[in-house]
C-alpha positions in Angstrom: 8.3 18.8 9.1 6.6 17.9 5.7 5.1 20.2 3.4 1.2 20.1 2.5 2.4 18.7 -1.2 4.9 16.1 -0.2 1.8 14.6 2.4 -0.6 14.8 -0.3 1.5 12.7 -3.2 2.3 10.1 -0.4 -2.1 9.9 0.3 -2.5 9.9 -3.4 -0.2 7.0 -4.0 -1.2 4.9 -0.8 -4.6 5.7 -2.3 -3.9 4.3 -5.4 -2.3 1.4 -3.7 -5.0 0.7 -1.3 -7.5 0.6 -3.9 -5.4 -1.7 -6.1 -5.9 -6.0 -5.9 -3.1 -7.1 -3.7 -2.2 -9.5 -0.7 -3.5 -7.5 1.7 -6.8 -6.3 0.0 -7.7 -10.1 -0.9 -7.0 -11.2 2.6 -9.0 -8.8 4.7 -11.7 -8.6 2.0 -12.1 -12.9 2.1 -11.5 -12.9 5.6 -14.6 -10.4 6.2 -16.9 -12.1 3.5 -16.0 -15.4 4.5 -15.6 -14.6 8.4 -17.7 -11.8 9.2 -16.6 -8.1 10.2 -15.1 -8.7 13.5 -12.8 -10.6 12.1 -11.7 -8.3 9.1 -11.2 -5.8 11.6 -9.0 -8.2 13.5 -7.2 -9.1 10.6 -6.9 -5.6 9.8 -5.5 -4.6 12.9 -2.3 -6.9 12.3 -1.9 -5.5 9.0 -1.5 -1.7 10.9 0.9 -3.5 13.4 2.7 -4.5 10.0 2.9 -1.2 8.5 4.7 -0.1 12.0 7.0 -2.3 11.6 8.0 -1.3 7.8 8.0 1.7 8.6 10.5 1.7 12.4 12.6 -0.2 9.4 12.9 2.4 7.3 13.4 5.4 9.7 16.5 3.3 11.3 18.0 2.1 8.5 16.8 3.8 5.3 18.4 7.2 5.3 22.0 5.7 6.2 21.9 3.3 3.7 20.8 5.9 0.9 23.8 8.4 2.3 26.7 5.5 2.3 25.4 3.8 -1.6 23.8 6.5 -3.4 23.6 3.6 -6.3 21.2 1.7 -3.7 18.5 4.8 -4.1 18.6 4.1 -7.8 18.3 0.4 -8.0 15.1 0.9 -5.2 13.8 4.2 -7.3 13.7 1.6 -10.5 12.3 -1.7 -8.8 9.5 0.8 -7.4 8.2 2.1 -10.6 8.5 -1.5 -12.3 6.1 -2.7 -9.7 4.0 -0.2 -9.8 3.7 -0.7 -13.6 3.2 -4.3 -12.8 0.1 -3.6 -10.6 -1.2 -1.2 -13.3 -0.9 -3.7 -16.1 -1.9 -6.2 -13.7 -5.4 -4.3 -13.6 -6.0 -3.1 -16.9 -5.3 -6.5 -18.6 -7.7 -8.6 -19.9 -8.9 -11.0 -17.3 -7.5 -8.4 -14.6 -8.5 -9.3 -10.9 -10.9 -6.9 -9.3 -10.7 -5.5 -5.6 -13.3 -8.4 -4.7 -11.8 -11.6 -6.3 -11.9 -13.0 -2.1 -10.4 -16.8 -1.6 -12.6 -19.2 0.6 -11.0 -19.6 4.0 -11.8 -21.6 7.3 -12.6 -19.3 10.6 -9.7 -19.4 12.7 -9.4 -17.7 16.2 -9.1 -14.3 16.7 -5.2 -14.8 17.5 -4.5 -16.4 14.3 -6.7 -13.6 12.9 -3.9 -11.0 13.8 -0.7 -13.0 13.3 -2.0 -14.1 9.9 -3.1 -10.1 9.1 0.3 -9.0 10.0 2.3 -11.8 8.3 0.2 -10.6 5.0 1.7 -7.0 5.7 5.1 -8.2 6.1 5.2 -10.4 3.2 3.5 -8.2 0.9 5.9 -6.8 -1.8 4.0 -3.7 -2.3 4.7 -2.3 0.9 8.4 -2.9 1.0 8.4 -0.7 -2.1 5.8 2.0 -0.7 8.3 2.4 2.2 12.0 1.4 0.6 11.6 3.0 -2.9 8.4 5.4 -2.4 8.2 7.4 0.7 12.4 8.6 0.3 11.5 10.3 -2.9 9.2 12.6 -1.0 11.9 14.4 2.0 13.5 17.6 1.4 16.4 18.6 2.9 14.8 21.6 3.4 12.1 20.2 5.7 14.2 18.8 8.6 15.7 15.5 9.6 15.3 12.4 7.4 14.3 10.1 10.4 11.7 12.7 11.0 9.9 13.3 7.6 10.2 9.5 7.2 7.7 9.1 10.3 5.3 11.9 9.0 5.2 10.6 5.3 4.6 7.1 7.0 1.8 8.3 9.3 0.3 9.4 6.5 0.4 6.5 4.7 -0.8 4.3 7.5 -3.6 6.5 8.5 -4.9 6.5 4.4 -4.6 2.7 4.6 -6.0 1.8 7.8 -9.0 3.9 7.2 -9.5 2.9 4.0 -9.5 -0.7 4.2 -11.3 -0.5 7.2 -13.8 1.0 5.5 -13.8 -2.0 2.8 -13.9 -4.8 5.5 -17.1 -3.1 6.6 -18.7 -3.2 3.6 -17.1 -6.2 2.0 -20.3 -8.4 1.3 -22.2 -5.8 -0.1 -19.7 -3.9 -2.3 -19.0 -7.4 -3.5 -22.6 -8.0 -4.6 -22.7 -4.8 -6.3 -19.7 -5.2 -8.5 -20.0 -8.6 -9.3 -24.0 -7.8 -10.7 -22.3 -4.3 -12.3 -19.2 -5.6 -14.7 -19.1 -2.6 -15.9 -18.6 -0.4 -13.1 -15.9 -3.2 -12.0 -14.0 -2.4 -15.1 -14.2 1.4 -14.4 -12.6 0.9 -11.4 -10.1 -1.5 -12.5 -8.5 1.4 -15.5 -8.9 4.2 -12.9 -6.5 2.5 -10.1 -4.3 1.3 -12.8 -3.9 4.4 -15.1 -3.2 6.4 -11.7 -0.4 3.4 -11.1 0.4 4.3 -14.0 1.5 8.0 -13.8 3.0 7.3 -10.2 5.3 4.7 -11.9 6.4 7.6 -14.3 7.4 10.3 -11.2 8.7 7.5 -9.9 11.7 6.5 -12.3 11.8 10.3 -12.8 12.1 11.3 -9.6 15.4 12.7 -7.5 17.1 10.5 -5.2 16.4 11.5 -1.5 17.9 14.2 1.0 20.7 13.4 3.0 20.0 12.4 6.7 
């Protein structure tokens, strides 16, 4: 089983990565603005179906990959902080897009609603490196089976995300209107996410490779 500190660096990062502009946080934001709640929430609950699926992926194959090409940790563990430096820069820059920077879009039926939610997920680069690069660096080998800590450290994740974007699809329209009339509070946010990206992207290009399965 996971340790308190290994849970709460995986909620800090997803977190951070929640709270960062991405294609899942302009979809389900523009969808609920554009669309109404109901179908956020739809939208939202393809984009949890999504995170199941990255994460059965990376208990089944993950830890066997890791054991038989060490080298494949490394190359992940690198690609993971460079994105994550990405995302920072990608919010502190000049001209940097805010959480509520939503698209127009046409309604669509609530079936579309969840295919298109969970085709966002799958697509979505930042996840693939949450679960491929991210979530490894955080089992011990003195905390049980891989495939085990794997499904914890995901739960985790998935719990933090769900909730919090749930809580943003909700409230969508209104946060909008108070960011947009506050550009300075927008900015706020935009360093805070991005220096915290920031400091994960460092632990993570410092960080150990994973424990054996």
């Amino acid at each position: 089983m996971v340790d308190a500190a290994a849970a709460g660096g995986i909620a800090l990062i997803e977190l951070g990565m929640v709270l960062t502009p991405g294609p899942n946080m302009v979809y389900l934001t523009s969808r609920a603005i554009g669309q109404g709640r109901r179908a956020g929430l739809v939208s939202l609950a393809g984009t949890g179906v999504g995170f199941l699926c990255y994460l059965l992926m990376a208990v089944a194959g993950l830890s066997v990959v890791f054991g038989a090409v060490p080298a494949a940790f490394t190359v992940l563990k690198l690609a993971g902080a460079a994105y994550l430096v990405y995302l920072a820069w990608g919010m502190i820059r000049p001209g940097g897009r805010g959480l509520f920077s939503p698209r127009e879009l046409d309604p669509v039926s609530d079936r579309r609603l969840f295919g298109m939610g969970l085709l966002t997920n799958l697509l979505n680069p930042k996840i693939a490196v949450m679960y491929a690069a991210l979530l490894p660096q955080f089992v011990s080998p003195e905390s049980g089976p891989v495939w085990l800590q794997l499904l914890q450290l995901g739960a985790v994740q998935i719990v933090i995300a769900v909730a919090v974007n749930g809580m943003i699809v909700l409230g969508a329209a209104k946060i909008a209107g108070f960011l947009f009339a506050r550009p300075r509070v927008m900015l706020a946010q935009r360093w805070a996410a991005g220096t915290l990206l920031a400091g994960f992207a460092v632990k993570t290009a410092l960080g150990k490779g994973p424990a054996p399965a």
